[in-house]
N, C-alpha and C positions, 0 to 999 in steps of 0.2 A: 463526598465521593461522587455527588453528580457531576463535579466539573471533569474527574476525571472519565468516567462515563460518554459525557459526552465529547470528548478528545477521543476517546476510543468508537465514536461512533462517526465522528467525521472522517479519522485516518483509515474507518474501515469503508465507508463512501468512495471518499478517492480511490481507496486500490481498488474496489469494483469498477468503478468506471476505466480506470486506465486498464484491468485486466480486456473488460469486454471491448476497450477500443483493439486492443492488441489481438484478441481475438477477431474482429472484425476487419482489421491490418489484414491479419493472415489467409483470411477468407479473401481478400480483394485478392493479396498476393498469388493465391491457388487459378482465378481467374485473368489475372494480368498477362499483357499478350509483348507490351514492349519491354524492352532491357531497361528502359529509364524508368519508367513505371515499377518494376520489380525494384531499382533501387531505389528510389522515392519511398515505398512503401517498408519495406529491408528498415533505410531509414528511421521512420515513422514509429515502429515497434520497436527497434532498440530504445529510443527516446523514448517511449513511452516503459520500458522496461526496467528504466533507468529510475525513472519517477516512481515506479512501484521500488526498486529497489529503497529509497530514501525513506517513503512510505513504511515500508519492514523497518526499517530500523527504529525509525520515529516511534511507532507500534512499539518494538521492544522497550525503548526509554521510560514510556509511557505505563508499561506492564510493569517493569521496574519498580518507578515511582509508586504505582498501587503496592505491589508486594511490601516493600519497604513501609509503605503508611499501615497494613494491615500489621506489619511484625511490632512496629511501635506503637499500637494499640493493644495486641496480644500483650507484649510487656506490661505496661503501661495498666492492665485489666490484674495482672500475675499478682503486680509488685504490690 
């Protein structure tokens, strides 16, 4: 189970860092003065929203695959 572990410690990496870039997006955006710069940064955090999107899912497959290894162990202990 440490590999899975550590899968679930990497995907949980990424999505902090892409949250807090996204959160840091939003902060420029709050302070951004020109229309190209708002969308430059607009942008920026969809793409990086996107990524955390892909990130969620990966997570879930990942959750999955543990669930699934722990139910065929639980069997497996039954039978």
């Amino acid at each position: 189970m440490s590999e899975i572990n550590k899968r679930l410690e990497e995907i949980s990496d990424k999505m902090s860092e892409h949250i807090l870039t996204v959160k840091g997006t939003l902060e420029l955006l709050d302070a951004s003065v020109s229309e190209d710069d708002l969308r430059s940064l607009i942008l920026k955090a969809i793409e990086r929203m996107d990524k955390i999107q892909g990130l969620s899912d990966e997570l879930f497959a990942v959750l999955e695959k543990l669930l699934d290894k722990m139910g065929e162990t639980k069997d497996g202990k039954e039978a």
